[in-house]
Backbone bond lengths (Angstrom), bond angles and torsions (degrees), N, CA, C in turn:
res aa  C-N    CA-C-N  psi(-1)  N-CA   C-N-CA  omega(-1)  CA-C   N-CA-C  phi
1 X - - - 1.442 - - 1.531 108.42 -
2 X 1.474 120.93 141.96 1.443 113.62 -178.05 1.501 105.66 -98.36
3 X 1.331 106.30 162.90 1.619 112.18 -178.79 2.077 97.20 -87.61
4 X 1.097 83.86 145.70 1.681 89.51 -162.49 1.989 88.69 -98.70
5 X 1.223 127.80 18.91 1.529 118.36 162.30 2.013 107.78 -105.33
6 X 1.815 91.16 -46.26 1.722 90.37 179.75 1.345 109.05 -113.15
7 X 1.613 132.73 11.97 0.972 120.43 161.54 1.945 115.89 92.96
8 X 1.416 96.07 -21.27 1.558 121.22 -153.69 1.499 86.43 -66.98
9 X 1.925 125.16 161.85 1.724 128.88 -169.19 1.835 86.77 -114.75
10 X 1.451 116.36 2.56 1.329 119.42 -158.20 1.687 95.78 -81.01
11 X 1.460 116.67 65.96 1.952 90.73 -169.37 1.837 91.18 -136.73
12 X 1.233 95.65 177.54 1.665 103.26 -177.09 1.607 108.89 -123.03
13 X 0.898 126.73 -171.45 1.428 129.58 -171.09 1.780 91.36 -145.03
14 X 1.202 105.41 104.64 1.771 91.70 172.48 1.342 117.38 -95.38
15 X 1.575 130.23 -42.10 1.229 105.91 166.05 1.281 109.98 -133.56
16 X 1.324 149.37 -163.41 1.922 159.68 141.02 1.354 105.73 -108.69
17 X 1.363 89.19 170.37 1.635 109.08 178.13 1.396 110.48 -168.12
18 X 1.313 103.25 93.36 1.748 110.01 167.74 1.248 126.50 -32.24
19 X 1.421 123.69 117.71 1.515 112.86 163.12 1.772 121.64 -51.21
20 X 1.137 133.40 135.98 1.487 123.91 -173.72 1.717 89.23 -83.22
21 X 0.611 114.51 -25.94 2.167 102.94 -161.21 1.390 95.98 -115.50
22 X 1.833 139.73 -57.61 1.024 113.80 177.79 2.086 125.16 -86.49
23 X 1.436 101.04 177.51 1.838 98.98 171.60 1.680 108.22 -62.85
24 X 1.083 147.61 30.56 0.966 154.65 -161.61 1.799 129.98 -105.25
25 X 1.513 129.64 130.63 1.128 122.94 -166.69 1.628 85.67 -130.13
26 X 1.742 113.67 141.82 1.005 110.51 148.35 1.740 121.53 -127.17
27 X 1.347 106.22 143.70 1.398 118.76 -159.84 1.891 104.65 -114.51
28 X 1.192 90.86 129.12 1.516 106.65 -173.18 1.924 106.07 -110.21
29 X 1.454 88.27 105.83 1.620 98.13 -171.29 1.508 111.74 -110.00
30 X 1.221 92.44 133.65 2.045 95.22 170.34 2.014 111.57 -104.95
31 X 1.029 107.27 119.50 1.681 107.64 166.16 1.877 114.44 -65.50
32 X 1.471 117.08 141.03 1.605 120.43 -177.23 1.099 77.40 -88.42
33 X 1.854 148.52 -55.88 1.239 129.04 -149.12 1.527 116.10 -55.41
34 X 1.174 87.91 -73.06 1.767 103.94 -177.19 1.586 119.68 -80.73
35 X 1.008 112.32 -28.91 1.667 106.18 -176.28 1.650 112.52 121.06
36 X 1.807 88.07 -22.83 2.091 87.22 -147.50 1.898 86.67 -70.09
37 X 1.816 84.34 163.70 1.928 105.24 -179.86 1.117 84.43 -114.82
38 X 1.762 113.86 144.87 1.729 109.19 -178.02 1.793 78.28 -162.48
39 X 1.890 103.31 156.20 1.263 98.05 176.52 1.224 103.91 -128.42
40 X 2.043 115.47 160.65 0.930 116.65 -172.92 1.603 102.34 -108.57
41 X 1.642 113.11 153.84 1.726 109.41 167.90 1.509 106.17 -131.67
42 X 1.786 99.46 120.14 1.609 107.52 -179.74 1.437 109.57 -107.18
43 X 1.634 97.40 133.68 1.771 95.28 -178.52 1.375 102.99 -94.91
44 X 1.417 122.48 118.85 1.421 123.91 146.24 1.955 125.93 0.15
45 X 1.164 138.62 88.06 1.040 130.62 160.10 2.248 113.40 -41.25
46 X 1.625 100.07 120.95 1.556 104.59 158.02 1.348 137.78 -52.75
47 X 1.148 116.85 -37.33 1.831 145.96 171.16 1.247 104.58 -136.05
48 X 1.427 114.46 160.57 1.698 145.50 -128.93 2.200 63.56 -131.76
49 X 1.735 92.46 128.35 1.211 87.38 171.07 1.863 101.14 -100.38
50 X 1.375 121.53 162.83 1.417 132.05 -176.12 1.557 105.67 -136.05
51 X 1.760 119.47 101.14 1.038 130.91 -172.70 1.505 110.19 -80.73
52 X 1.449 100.54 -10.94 1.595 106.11 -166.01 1.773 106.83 -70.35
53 X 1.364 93.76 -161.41 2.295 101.67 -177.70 2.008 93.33 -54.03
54 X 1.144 100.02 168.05 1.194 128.31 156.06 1.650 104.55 -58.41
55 X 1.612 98.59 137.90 1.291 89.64 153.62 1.353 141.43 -73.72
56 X 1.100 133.98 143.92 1.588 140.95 -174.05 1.516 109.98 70.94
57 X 1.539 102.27 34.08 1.934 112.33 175.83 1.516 81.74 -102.00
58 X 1.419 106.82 168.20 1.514 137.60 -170.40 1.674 97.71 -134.19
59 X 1.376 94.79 125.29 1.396 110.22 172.93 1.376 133.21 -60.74
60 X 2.007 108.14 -50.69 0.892 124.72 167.88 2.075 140.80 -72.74
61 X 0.765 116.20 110.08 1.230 108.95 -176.76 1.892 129.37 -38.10
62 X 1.257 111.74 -171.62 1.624 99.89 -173.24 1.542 102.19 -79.76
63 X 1.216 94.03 -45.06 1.936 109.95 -177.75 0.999 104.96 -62.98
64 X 1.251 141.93 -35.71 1.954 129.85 177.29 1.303 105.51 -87.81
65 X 1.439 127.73 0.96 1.850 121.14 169.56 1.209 80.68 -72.34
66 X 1.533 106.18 -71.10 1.455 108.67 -163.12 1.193 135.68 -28.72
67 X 1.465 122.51 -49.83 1.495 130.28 165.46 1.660 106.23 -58.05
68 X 1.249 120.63 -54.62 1.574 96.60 -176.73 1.526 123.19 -92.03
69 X 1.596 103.23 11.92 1.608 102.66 142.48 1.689 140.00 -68.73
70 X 1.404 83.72 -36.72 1.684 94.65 178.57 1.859 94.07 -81.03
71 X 0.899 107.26 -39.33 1.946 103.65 -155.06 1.211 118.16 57.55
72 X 1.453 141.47 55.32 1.088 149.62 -149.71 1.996 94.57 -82.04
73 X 1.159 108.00 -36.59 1.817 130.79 172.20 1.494 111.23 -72.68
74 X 1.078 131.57 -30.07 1.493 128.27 165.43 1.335 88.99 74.96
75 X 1.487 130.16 61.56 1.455 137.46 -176.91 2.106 93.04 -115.39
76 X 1.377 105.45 146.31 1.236 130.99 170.09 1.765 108.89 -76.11
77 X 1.359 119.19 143.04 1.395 123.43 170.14 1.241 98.50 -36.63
78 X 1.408 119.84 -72.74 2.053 118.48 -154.23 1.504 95.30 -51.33
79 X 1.460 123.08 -26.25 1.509 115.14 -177.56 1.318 139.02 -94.46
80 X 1.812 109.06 5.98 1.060 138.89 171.88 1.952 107.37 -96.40
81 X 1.368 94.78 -51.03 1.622 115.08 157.22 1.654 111.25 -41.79
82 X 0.973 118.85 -62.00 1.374 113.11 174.14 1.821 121.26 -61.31
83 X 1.305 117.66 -54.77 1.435 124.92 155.73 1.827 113.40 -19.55
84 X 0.848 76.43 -88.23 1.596 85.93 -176.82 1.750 122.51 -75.62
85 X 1.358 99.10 -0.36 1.724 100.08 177.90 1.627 108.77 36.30
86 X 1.707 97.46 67.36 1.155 108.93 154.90 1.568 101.06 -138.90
87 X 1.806 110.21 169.79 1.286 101.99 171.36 1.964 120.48 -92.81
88 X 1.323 91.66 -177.16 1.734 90.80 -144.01 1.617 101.87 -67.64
89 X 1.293 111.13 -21.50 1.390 120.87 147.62 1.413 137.89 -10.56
90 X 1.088 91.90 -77.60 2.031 120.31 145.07 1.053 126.35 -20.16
91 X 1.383 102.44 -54.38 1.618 122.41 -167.05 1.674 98.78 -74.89
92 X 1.179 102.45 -48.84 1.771 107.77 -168.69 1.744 96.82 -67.80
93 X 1.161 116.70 -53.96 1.290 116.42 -177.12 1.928 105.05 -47.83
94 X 1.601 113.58 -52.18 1.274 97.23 179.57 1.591 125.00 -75.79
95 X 1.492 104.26 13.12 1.442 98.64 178.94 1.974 101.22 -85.13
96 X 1.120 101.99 -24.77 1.615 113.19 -164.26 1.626 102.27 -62.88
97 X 1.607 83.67 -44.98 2.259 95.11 -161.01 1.921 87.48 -50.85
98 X 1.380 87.89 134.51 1.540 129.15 142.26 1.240 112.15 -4.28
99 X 1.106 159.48 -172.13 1.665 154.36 49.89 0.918 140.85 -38.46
């Protein structure tokens, strides 16, 4: 956290204190640079954010079902799993997809 007089990342957090009624934390910080005591207030997030794919997106492309539909390599899931650094999951799911 930066000190909001010198800017400095050099600071500590000495104690919190939950709001009882709101999502709220407040944080009581001291700066090593300067000295100054300044406090911080964090609001609780409602939902868990998920930066990852969309849900119900598919990792794998049409052309890599394809190859481990046919198995033309006589390769094992964990070894298709490894290829493509997905889990073996994946693999079963791309055996299902369509053509």
């Amino acid at each position: 956290m930066k000190c909001p007089q010198c800017k400095s990342k050099k600071t500590k957090v000495s104690s919190t204190d939950p709001h009882p009624v709101k999502d709220l934390t407040k944080r009581y910080c001291k700066c090593f640079e300067c000295g100054q005591c300044f406090t911080s207030i964090e609001k609780y997030a409602k939902t868990a954010h998920n930066p990852g794919k969309p849900k119900n997106s598919f990792i794998l492309n049409y052309y890599q079902c394809q190859m481990i539909q046919e198995n033309k390599y006589m390769l094992s899931k964990n070894e298709w799993a490894a290829i493509y650094n997905v889990s073996s999951s994946t693999i079963d799911a791309a055996k299902k997809r369509k053509k």
